[in-house]
N, C-alpha and C positions, 0 to 999 in steps of 0.2 A: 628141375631146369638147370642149365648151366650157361652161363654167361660165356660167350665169343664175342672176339673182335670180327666189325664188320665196317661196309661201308654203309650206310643210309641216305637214305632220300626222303625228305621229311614234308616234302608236298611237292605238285605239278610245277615243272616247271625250274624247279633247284636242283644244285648241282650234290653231289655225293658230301658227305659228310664223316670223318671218322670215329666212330662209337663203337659200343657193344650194343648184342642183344641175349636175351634169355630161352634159347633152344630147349624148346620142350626135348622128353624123352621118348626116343624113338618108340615106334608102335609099330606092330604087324603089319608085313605090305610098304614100310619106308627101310630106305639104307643109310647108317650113318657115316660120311666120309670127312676126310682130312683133303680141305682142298690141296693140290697141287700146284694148277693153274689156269685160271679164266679168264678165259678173251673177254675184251672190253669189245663189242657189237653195236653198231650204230642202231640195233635193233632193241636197247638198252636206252639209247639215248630218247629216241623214238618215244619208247611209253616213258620215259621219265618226265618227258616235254609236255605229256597229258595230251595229246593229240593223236595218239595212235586208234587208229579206228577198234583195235579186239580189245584194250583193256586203258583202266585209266585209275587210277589210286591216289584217292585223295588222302589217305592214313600214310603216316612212314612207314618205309618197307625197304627191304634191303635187295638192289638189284642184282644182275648178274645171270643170263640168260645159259649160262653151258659153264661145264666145268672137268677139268681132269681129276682126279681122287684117289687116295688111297682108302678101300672100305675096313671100316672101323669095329658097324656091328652091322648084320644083318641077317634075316630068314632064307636069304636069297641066294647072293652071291657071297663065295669065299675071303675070309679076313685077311688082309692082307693083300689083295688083287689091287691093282690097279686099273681104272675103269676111267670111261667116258661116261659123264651123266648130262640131258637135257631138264632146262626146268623151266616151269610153268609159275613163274613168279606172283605173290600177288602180298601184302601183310601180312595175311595170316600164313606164306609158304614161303620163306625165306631164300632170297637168290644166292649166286656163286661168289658174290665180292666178299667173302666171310672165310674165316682161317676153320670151319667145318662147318658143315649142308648137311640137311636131309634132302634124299630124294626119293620118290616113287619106285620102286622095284623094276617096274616095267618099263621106265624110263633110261635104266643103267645099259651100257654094253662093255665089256671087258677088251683091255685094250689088247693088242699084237704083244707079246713079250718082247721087251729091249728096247721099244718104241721110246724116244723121248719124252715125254709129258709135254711141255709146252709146244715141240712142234707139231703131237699128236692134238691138241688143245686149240690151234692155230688152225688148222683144217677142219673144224667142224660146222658149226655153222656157213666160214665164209667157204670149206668146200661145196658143202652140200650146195648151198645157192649159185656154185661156177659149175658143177657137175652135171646136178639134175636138168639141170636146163637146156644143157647141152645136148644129153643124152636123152633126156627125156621127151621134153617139151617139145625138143627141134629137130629132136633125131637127126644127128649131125653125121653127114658120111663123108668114109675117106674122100679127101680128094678136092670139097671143096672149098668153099674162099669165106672166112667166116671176119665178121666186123665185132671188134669187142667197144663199148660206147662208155667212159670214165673205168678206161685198162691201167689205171697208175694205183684204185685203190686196192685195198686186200682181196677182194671177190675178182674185183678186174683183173688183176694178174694172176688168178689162180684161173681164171676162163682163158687167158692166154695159153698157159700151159698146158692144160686138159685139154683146149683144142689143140695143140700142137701134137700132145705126147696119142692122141687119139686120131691121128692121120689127116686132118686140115691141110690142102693143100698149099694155102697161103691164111696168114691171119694179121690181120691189121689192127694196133690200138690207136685210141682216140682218146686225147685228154689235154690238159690245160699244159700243166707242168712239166716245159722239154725235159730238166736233168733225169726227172722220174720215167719219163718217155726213153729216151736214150736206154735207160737200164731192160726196157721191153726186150730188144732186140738182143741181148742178152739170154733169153730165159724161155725163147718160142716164137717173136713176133717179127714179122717179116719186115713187116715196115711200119712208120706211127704220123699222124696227124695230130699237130699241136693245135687245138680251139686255141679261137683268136676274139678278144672282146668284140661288138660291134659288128662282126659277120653276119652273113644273111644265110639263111640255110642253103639257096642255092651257089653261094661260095662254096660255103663249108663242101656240099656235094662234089663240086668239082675236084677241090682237091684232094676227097677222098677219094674218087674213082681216079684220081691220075695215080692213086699207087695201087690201086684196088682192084678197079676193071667191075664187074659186075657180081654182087655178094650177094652167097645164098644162104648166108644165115649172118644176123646181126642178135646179137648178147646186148642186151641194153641197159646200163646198170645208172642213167642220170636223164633221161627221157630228157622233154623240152624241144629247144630249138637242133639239138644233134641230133634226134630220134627223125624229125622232121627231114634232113637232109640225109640219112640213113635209107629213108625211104625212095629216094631219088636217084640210089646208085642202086637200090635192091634190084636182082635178079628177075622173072617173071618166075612166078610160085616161090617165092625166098619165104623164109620163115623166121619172123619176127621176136623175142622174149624179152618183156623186160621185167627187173629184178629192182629199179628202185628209181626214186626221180630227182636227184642231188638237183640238175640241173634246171629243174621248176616243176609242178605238178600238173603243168597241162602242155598238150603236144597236138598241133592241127593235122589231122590227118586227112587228105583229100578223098573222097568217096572214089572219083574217076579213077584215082592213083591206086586204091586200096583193089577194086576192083578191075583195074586195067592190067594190071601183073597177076592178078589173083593171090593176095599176099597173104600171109597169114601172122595174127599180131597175136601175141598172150602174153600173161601175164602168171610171174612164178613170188611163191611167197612160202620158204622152208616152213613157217610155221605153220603152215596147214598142211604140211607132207607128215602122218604119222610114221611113231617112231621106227616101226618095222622097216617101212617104205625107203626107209634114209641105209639100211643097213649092209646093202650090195653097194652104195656109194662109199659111204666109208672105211667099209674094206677094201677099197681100188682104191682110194686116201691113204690111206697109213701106210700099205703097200709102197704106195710113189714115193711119200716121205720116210719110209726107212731105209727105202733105197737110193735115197738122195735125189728124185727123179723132180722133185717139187721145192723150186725156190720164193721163199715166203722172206722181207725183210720183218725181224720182229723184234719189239721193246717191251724187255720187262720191268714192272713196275710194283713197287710195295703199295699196299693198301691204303697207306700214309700218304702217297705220289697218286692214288685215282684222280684227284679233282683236276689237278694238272692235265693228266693222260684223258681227260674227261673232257676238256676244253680245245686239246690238240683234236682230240676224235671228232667235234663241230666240225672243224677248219678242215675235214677231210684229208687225212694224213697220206704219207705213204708208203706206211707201217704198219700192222698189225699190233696193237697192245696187249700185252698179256699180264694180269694182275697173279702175283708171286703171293701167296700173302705171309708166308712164313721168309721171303726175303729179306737181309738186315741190310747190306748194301746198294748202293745207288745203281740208279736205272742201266741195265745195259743191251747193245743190239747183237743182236744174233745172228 
């Protein structure tokens, strides 16, 4: 075994801790890599809180859901490569907040050469969950008029883009925070709706449809009371996704309304998309991002700096974190 620096999580509920742990020696069927860089994913915070419906770890375990790499040793892929790895975190499989991972073989993909590592690290999970959805779930066609619902986080603004750079005729975001709104319009978004405390859904509606007109596909990344009025500007036959529920976990959905438009609601979660599944998306990712087509704001952060970057990511940032772990100097944005 050899000892790495990592972050830890020493039960449900706490926040990241700086330690080492004891990495066993790689075995047939795992890759060992030199992190690069790993998004801090609210999908992290999620099972660390002990509340995530697939997994819950009462033993310390080091999280870290996705990572960039350089491979170290492996059966598999070439030493030396720089890759994308997903992981399936649990105690015993150690996650990406760590200065080197094992990962599953069939988990790795090789990145584009020249790609930068963090902005290629920065599109992964939160592409995947702005991409598929779009493409997938809603089958979005040129032309029409798509609602992006908490467009100021990292997934929100990367739905703004992919709708845009994928022929949306108009795309609207919706979010709390104007200065972070203002910068939409910058980057793909036609026009934006600041949430306002104390709104009723049928405000909130009206004054989406006064920039919006009637939407036929809503990206919904904070459910609640904005999914509600979401519903009130939908198109007839709109088609509904959502991706996460910042905004509370329950949304009244009217039967008459559901069935008066003939609407279509679903719901999308990357981590039940196998790793195959993701990899026509990610190649139309790294694509946009090497060609500069994809503006992401991002801060990185040493392994030293997670907890900090751990307690920003609650508060719903409007940044992308990316943990550096062989960084020595202070946080910087990108």
């Amino acid at each position: 075994m050899t000892a790495v620096p990592a972050a830890i999580i020493d039960r449900p509920g706490a926040e990241p801790r700086t330690g080492s742990i004891d990495l066993p020696q790689r075995e047939p069927g795992l890759t060992l890599l030199a992190v690069l860089a790993a998004p801090l994913n609210p999908l992290d915070l999620l099972i660390a809180s002990g509340g995530f419906h697939s997994a819950r770890h009462e033993e310390p375990y080091v999280p870290g859901s996705e990572c960039v790499g350089t491979v170290l040793e492996s059966d598999s892929h070439p030493v030396g490569t720089t890759v994308y790895a997903e992981l399936h975190v649990s105690p015993a499989a150690p996650g990406a907040f760590a200065t080197h991972v094992l990962v599953a073989d069939h988990l790795i993909t090789i990145l584009p050469a020249g790609i930068d590592p963090v902005r290629a690290a920065a599109v992964g999970n939160s592409g995947i969950a702005a991409y598929l959805p779009l493409i997938e779930t809603v089958a979005l066609r040129a032309g029409e008029t798509v609602l992006v619902l908490g467009a100021t986080g990292a997934v929100g603004q990367l739905a703004v883009q992919v709708a845009h750079r994928l022929g949306a005729g108009r795309v609207v975001g919706v979010a709390r925070d104007r200065e972070a709104l203002e910068r939409l319009l910058t980057i793909g978004a036609d026009a934006v709706v600041e949430l306002r405390a104390n709104e009723e859904a049928e405000q909130l509606a009206e004054r989406i449809r006064a920039v919006s007109g009637p939407v036929d596909v809503v990206f919904d990344g904070i459910y609640g009371l904005p999914l509600e009025a979401a519903l009130h500007v939908a198109a007839p036959r709109a088609r509904l996704v959502n991706v996460g529920n910042l905004a509370g976990p329950t949304a009244e959905v009217p039967a008459g309304l559901l069935r008066g438009k003939q609407l279509t609601l679903s719901g999308f979660a990357g981590i039940n998309v196998p790793p195959a599944e993701k990899q026509a998306a990610l190649a139309w990712l790294w694509k946009a991002v090497s060609a500069g087509e994809l503006d992401l704001a991002i801060t990185t952060v040493t392994l030293e700096d997670l907890p900090r970057a751990w307690r920003a990511q609650a508060a719903s940032p409007h940044a992308k974190y990316i943990v550096v772990p062989n960084q020595t100097d202070e946080s910087e944005n990108r």
